[in-house]
BAVEX-662648 format. One line per field, with one value per residue (C-alpha): residue in one letter; x, y, z. Coordinates in nm, 3 decimals, decimal comma. Layout:
REM residues N
res = c(A ...)
xx = c(X ...)
yy = c(Y ...)
zz = c(Z ...)
END
This chain:
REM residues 530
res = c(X X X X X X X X X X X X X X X X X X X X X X X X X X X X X X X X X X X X X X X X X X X X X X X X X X X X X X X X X X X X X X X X X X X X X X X X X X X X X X X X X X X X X X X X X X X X X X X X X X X X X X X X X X X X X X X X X X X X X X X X X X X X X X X X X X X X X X X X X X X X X X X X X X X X X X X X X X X X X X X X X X X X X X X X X X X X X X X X X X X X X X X X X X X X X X X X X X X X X X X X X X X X X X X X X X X X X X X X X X X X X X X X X X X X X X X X X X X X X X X X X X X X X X X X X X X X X X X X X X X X X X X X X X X X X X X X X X X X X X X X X X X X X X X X X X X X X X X X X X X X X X X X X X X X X X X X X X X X X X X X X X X X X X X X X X X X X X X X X X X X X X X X X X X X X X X X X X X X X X X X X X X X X X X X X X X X X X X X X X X X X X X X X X X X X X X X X X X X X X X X X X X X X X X X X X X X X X X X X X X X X X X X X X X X X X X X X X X X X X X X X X X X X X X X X X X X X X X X X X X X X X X X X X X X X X X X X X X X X X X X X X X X X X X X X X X X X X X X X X X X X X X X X X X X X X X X X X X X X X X X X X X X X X X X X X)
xx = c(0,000 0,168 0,145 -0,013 -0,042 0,342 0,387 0,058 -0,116 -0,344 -0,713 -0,955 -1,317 -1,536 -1,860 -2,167 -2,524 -2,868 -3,226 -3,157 -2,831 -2,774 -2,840 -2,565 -2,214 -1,987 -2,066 -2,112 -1,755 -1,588 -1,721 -1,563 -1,260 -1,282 -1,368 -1,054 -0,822 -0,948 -0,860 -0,479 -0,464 -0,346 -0,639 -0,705 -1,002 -1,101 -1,407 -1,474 -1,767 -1,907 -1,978 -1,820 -1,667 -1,274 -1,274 -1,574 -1,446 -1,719 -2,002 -2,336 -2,288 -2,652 -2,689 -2,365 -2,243 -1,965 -1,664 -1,361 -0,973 -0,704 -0,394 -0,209 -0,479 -0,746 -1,095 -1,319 -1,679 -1,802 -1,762 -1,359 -1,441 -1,656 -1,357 -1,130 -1,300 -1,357 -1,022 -0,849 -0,594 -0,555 -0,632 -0,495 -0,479 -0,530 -0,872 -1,121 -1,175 -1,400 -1,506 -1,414 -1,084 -1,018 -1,155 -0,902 -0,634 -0,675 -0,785 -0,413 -0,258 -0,436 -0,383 0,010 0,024 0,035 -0,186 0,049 -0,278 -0,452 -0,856 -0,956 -1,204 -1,414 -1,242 -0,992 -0,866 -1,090 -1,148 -0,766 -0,720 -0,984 -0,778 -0,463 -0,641 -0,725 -0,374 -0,222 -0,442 -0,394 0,012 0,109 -0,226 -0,288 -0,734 -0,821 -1,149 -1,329 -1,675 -1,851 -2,065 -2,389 -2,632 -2,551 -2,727 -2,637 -2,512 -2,269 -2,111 -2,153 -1,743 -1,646 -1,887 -1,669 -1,321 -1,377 -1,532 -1,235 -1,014 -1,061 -0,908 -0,597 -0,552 -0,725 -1,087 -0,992 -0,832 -1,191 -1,470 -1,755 -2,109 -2,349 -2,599 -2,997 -3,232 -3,572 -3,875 -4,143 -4,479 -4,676 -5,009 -4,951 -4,699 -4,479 -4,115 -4,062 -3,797 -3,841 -3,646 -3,351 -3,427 -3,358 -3,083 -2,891 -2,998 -2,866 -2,525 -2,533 -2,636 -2,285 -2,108 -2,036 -2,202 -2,152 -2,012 -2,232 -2,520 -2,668 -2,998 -3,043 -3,420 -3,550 -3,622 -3,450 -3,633 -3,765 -3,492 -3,703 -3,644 -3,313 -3,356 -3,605 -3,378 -3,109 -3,333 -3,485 -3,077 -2,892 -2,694 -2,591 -2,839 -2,596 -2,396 -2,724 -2,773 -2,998 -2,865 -3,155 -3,100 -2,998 -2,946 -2,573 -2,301 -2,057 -2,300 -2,305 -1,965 -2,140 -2,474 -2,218 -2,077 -2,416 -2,522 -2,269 -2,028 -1,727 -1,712 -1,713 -1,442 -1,232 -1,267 -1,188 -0,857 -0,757 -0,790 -1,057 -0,923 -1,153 -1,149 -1,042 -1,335 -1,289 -1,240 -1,531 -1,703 -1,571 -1,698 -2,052 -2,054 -2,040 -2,193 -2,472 -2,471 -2,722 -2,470 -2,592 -2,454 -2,588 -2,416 -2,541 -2,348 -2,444 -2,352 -2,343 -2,396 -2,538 -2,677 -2,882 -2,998 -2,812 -2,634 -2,432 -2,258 -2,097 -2,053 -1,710 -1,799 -2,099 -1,908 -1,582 -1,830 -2,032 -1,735 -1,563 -1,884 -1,859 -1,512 -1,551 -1,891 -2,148 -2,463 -2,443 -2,700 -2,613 -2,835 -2,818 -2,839 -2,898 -2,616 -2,820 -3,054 -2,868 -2,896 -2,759 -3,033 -2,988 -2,599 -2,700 -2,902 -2,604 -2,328 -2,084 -2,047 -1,875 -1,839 -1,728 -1,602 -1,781 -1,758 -1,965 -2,103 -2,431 -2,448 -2,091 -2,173 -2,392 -2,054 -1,871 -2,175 -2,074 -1,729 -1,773 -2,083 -1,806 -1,509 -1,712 -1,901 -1,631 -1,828 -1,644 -1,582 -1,435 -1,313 -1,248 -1,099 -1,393 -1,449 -1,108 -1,134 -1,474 -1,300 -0,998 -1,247 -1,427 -1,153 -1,037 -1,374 -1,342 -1,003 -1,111 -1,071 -1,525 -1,523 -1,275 -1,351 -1,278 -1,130 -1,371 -1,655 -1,555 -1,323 -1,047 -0,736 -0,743 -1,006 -0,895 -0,728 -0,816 -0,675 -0,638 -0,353 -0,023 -0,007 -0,401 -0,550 -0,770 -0,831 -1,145 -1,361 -1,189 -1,142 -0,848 -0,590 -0,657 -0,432 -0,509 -0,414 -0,149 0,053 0,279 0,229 0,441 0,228 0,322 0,578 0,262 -0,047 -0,357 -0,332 0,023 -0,130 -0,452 -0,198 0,033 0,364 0,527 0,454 0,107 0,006 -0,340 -0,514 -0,638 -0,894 -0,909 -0,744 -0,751 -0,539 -0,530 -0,362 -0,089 -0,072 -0,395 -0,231 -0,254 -0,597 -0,678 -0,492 -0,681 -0,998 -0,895 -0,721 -0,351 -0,144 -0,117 0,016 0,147 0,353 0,695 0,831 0,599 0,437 0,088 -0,145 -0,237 -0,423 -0,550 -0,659 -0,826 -0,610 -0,867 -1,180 -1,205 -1,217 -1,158 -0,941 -0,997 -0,776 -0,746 -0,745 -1,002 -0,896 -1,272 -1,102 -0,856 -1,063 -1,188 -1,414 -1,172 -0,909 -1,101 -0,920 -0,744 -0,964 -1,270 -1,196 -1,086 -1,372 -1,632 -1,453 -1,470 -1,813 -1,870)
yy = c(0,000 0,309 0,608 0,873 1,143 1,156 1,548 1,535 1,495 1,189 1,292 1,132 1,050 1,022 0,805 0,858 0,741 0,886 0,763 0,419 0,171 -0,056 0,142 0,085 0,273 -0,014 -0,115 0,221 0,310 0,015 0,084 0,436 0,318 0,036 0,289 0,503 0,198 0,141 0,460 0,397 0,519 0,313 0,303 0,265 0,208 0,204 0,127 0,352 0,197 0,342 0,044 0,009 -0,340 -0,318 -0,560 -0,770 -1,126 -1,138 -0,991 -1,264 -1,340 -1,383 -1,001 -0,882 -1,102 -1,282 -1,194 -1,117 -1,128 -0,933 -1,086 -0,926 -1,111 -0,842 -0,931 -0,696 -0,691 -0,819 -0,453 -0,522 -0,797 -0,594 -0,346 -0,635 -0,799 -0,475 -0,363 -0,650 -0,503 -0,641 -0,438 -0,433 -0,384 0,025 -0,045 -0,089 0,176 0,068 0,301 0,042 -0,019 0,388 0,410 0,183 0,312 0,705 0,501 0,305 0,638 0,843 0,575 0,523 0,943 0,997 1,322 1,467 1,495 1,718 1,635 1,391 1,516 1,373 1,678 1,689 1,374 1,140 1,317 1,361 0,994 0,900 1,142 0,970 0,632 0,790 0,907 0,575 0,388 0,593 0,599 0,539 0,610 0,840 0,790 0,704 0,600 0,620 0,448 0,597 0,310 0,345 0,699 1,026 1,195 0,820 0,944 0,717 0,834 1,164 1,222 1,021 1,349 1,543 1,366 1,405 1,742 1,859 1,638 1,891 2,159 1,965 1,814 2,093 2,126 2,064 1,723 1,581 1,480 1,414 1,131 1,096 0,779 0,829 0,616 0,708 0,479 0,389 0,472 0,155 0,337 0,674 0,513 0,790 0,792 1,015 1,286 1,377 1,123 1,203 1,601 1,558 1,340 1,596 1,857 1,657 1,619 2,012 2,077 1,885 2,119 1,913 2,024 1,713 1,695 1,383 1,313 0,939 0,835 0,447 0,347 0,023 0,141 0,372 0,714 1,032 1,291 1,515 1,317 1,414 1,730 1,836 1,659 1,931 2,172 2,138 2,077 2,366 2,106 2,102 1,916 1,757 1,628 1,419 1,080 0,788 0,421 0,173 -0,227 -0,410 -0,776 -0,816 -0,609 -0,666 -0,462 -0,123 -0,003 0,004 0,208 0,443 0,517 0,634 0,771 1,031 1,048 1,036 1,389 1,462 1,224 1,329 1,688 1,581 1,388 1,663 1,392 1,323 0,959 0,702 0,405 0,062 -0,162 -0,443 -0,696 -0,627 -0,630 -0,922 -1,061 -0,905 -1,108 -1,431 -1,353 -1,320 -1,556 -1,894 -2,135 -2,486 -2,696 -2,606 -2,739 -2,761 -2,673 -2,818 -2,571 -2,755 -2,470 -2,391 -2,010 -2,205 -1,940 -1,661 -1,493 -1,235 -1,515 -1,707 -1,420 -1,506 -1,845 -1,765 -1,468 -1,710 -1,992 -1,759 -1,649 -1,975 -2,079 -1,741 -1,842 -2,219 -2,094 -2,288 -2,193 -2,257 -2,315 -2,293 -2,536 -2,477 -2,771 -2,767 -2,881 -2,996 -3,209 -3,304 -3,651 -3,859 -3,811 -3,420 -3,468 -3,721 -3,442 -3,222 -3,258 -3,122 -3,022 -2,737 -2,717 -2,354 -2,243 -2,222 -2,231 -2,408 -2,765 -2,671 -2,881 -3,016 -3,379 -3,302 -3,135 -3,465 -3,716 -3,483 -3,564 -3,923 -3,930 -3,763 -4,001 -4,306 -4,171 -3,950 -3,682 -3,359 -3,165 -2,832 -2,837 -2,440 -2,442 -2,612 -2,804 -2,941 -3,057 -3,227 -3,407 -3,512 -3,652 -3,850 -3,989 -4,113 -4,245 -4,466 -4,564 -4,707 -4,474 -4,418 -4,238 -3,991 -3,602 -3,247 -3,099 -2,805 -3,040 -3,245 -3,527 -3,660 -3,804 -4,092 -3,947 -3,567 -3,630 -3,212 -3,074 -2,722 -2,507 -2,499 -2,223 -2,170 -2,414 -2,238 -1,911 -2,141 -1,940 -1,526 -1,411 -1,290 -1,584 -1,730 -1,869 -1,514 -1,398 -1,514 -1,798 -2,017 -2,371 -2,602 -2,830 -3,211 -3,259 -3,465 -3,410 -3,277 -2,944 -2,891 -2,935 -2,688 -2,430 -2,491 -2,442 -2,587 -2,300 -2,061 -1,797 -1,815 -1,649 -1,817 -1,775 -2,090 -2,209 -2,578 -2,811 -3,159 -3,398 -3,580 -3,869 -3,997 -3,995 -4,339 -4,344 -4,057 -4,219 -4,530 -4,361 -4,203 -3,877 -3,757 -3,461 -3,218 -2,931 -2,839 -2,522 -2,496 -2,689 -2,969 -2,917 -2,772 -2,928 -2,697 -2,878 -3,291 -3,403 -3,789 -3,991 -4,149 -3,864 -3,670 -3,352 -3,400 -3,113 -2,934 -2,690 -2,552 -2,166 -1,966 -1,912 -1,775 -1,421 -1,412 -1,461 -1,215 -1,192 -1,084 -1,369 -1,663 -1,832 -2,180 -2,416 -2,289 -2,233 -2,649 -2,786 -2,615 -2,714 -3,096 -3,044 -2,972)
zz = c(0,000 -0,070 0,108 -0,037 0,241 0,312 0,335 0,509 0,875 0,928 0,840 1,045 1,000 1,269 1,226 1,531 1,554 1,626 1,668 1,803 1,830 1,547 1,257 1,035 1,156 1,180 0,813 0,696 0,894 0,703 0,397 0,355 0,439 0,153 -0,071 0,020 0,035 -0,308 -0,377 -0,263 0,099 0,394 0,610 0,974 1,161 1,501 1,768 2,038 2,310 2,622 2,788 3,117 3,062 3,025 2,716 2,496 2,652 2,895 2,717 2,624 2,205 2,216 2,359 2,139 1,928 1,832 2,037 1,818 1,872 1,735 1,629 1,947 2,199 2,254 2,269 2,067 1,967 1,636 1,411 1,444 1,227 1,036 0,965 0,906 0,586 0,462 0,472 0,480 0,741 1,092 1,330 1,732 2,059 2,012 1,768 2,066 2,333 2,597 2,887 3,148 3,010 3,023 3,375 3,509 3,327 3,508 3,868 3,832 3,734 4,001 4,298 4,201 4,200 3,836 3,862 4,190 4,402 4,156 4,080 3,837 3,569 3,294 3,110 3,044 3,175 3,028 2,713 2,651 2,727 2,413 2,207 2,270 2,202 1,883 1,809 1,892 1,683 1,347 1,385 1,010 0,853 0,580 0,701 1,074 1,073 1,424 1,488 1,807 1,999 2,115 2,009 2,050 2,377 2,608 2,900 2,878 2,546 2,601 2,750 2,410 2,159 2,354 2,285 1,946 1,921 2,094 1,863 1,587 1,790 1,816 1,472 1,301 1,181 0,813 0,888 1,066 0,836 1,085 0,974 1,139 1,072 1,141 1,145 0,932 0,986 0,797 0,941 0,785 0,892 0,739 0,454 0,510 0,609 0,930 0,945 1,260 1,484 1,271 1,324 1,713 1,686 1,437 1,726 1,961 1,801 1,733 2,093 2,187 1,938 1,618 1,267 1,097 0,752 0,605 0,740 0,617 0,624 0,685 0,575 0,537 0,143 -0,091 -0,037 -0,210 -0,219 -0,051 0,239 0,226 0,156 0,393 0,660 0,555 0,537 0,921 1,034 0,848 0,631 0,302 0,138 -0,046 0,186 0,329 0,184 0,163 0,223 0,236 0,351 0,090 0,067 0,144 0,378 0,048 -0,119 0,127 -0,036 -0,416 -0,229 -0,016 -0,392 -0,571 -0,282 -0,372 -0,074 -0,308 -0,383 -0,015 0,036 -0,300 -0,134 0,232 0,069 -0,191 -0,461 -0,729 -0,859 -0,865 -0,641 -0,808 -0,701 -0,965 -0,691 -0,496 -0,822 -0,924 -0,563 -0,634 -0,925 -0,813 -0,482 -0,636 -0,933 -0,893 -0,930 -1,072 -0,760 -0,397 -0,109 0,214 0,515 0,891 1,191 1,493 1,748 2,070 1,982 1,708 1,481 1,612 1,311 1,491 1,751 1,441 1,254 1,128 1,066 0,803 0,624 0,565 0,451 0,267 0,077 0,011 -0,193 -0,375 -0,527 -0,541 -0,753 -0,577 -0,368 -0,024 0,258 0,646 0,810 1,214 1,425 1,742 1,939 2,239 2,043 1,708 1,592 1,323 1,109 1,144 1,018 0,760 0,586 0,498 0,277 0,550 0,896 1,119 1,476 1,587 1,900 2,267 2,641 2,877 2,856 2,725 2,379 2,371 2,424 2,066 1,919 1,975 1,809 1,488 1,490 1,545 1,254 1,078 1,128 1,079 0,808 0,592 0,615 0,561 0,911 1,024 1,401 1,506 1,839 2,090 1,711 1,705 2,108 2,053 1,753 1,967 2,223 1,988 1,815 2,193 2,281 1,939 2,033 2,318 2,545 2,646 2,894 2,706 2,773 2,865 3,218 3,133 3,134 3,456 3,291 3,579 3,554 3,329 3,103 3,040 2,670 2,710 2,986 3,144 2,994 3,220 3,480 3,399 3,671 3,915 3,699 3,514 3,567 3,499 3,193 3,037 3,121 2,804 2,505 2,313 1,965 1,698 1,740 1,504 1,407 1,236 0,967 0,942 0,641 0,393 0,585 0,448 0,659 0,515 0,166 0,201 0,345 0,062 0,348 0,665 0,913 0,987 1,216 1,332 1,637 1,953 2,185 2,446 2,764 2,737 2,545 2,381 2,643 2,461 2,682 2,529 2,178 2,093 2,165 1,940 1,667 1,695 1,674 1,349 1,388 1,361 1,532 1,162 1,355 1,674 1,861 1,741 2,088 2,001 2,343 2,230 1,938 1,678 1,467 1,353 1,069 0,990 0,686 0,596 0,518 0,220 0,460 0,802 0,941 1,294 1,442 1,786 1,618 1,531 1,114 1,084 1,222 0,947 0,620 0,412 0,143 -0,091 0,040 0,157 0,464 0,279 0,588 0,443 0,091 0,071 0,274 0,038 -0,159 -0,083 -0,082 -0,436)
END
């Protein structure tokens, strides 16, 4: 990527919310920034959240989704995901800003005497904290992009309006291009769309002293430009600077709407540069997205959020994908991990057992591995996937009451066991296995060959590992070590000889594909499908 802002400051775009929470900004955030990387500019793009928790590890993935990792171990809600198939950049430690996380770092500073007995403020302390967040997080960025959680006028996020209202002040107005995203229902009744939730919320945002720049209007259909303009018109905004994205279909899809809507000659004029972004490979992706294919495979997800979209978020996009460029249809069947049978398995063409914690559907997990090893079936372990497979394999070997230290297996039956120098901390969080590691691939084994080389990085998120004593076992029930830590101490990932497709691994590759560069795990077992 080269640099195309090297005489110049960072410019940074800042991306807020009105009417109600979950109206669009992550995607909309992301999708500017594809459209700028497409335009040559190394972007940068980060979360900012008001919520009081110091990190996302914790949080319910039924309430908030899928919890994501960075490659340097920090646990992030589902938009740094978002951001990261966009923009196919990996973002870090500095892209998520929660309150809690902030809080404690001024308490520490204050109770060690970092503030030589003077008060402690919500300004400036706080709000110059957020700005150095900010400033940390863009280092080396032509574009920081900055996504504000929650709606404008929380009480909660009201210290973060002021950050980056403030923020212009010390990078300099002409360098901050601030959107806001409002919400505009549709009164079924009256079939009218109504302006006026999105009226307040721009008053709101004015009240806290911030004019945006761009001012989009998410509707659940494309609407009248008078909508637009009458939104301007009650807001004292440029009326061409508001625009209209409605739903559409796919999240792929937002970057082609934010383009007609006509935000590119606010962005060309933000940037100082009218070139035109090279899109030809989300195109290309459009394309066969949404081509009918003539084969249609059908892909079983063995989960306990059955249903749930946004707690296997990862897991759908990278499968979604991988049927994209292998050019077939695909179908995501949930099954219900607590009550999944073999005639549930029998009725796809291949199964995938994601990640989890708790013992709430895992025995269900491990029938899907077994159906799988005994029938061929083609499987995809990810992390909790891969230990269910391990167990399953040991039970076949021989070994029945084979299990999981996490799930109340003793010594003698633990072939997964609790992580060295982890025993006791169960049940806190943040003394996991977190982030990238390296593997080394076995020299001939299928994993080597879908990676196409000896060694891989892939993130982690998990505290227990395969036991190695019960080796044997596992390898009589059908399974071989593929992969393991460089020392040979930790198993990475296993693989059954004998299956078309039988690969698990104790990572979670789901965080590192893209739509634009499908992760090789779930490009090959679509693949195997076909």
């Amino acid at each position: 990527m080269r640099n195309k802002n090297t005489e110049k400051s960072c410019k940074y775009i800042f991306v807020t919310g009105g009417v109600l929470s979950g109206v669009g900004k992550g995607i909309t955030a992301a999708s500017i920034g594809a459209i700028l990387k497409a335009k040559g500019y190394k972007v940068s793009i980060q979360k900012c959240d008001p919520y009081l928790n110091v990190d996302a590890g914790l949080l319910n993935p039924v309430e908030h989704g899928e919890c994501f990792v960075t490659h340097d171990g920090k646990e992030t809600d589902l938009d740094l995901g978002h951001y990261e198939r966009f923009l196919d950049f990996e973002t870090s430690k500095y892209s998520s800003v929660l309150s809690g996380a902030l809080y404690q770092e001024l308490i520490d500073k204050e109770r060690s005497g970092g503030f030589h007995g003077k008060t402690v403020q919500m300004v400036p302390h706080f709000t110059d904290l957020v700005q150095e967040k900010i400033e940390k997080a863009a280092e080396g960025s032509d574009i920081h992009i900055v996504e504000i959680g929650g709606t404008v006028g929380d009480y909660e996020g009201l210290s973060f309006i002021e950050a980056i209202r403030l923020f212009a002040n010390r990078v300099g107005r002409g360098n901050c291009l601030y959107v806001h995203v409002v919400y505009v229902p549709w009164i079924n009744t009256s079939k009218e769309l109504k302006t006026k939730p999105a009226q307040n919320a721009l008053k709101d945002l004015r009240g806290f002293g911030i004019i945006p720049d761009v001012v989009v209007c998410r509707t659940e259909r494309p609407a009248p430009r008078a909508i637009c303009e009458k939104i301007a018109a009650f807001s004292g905004i440029d009326k061409e600077a508001v625009l209209n994205l409605p739903d559409i279909e796919s999240v792929y899809d937002v970057p082609f709407n934010v383009l007609k809507s006509g935000v590119l000659e606010i962005l060309n004029r933000f940037v100082g540069d009218d070139s035109d972004p090279d899109m030809s490979k989300w195109k290309e992706f459009s394309r066969l997205r949404g081509k009918e294919w003539a084969k249609t495979v059908r892909v079983g997800l063995v989960a306990k959020y059955v249903g749930n979209d946004d707690a296997y978020i990862c897991v759908t996009e990278a499968l979604k994908a991988a049927a994209a460029w292998n050019k077939v249809n695909i179908e995501i069947e949930w099954i219900n991990a607590e009550e999944a049978t073999g005639k549930d398995f029998a009725r796809v063409d291949g199964l995938v057992v994601p990640g989890g914690f708790g013992t709430r559907g895992v025995e269900g997990k491990i029938k899907a591995a077994e159906y799988a090893l005994e029938t061929g079936k083609p499987y995809l372990g990810l992390c909790l996937g891969m230990q269910c497979a391990v167990v399953a394999a040991a039970r076949r070997g021989g070994l029945k009451s084979a299990g999981s230290e996490e799930f109340g297996a003793k010594e003698g039956e633990n072939v997964i066991y609790i992580m060295e120098g982890q025993r006791g901390k169960e049940s806190t969080g943040g003394t996991m296995r977190l982030g990238d590691y390296v593997a080394k691939l076995k020299e001939g084994s299928k994993t080597q060959g879908v990676y196409g080389k000896d060694e891989v990085v892939e993130r982690h998120r998990h505290r227990y590992e395969v036991n190695q004593k019960y080796l044997l076992e596992v390898e009589k029930g059908g399974l071989i070590v593929s992969g393991t830590s460089p020392d040979g101490k930790l198993v990475e990932f296993v693989e059954a000889p004998e299956c078309k497709f039988f690969v698990a691994t104790q990572a979670h590759p789901e965080f590192k594909s893209r739509p634009l560069d499908v992760h090789p795990l779930f490009r090959e077992f679509v693949k195997s499908l076909k």
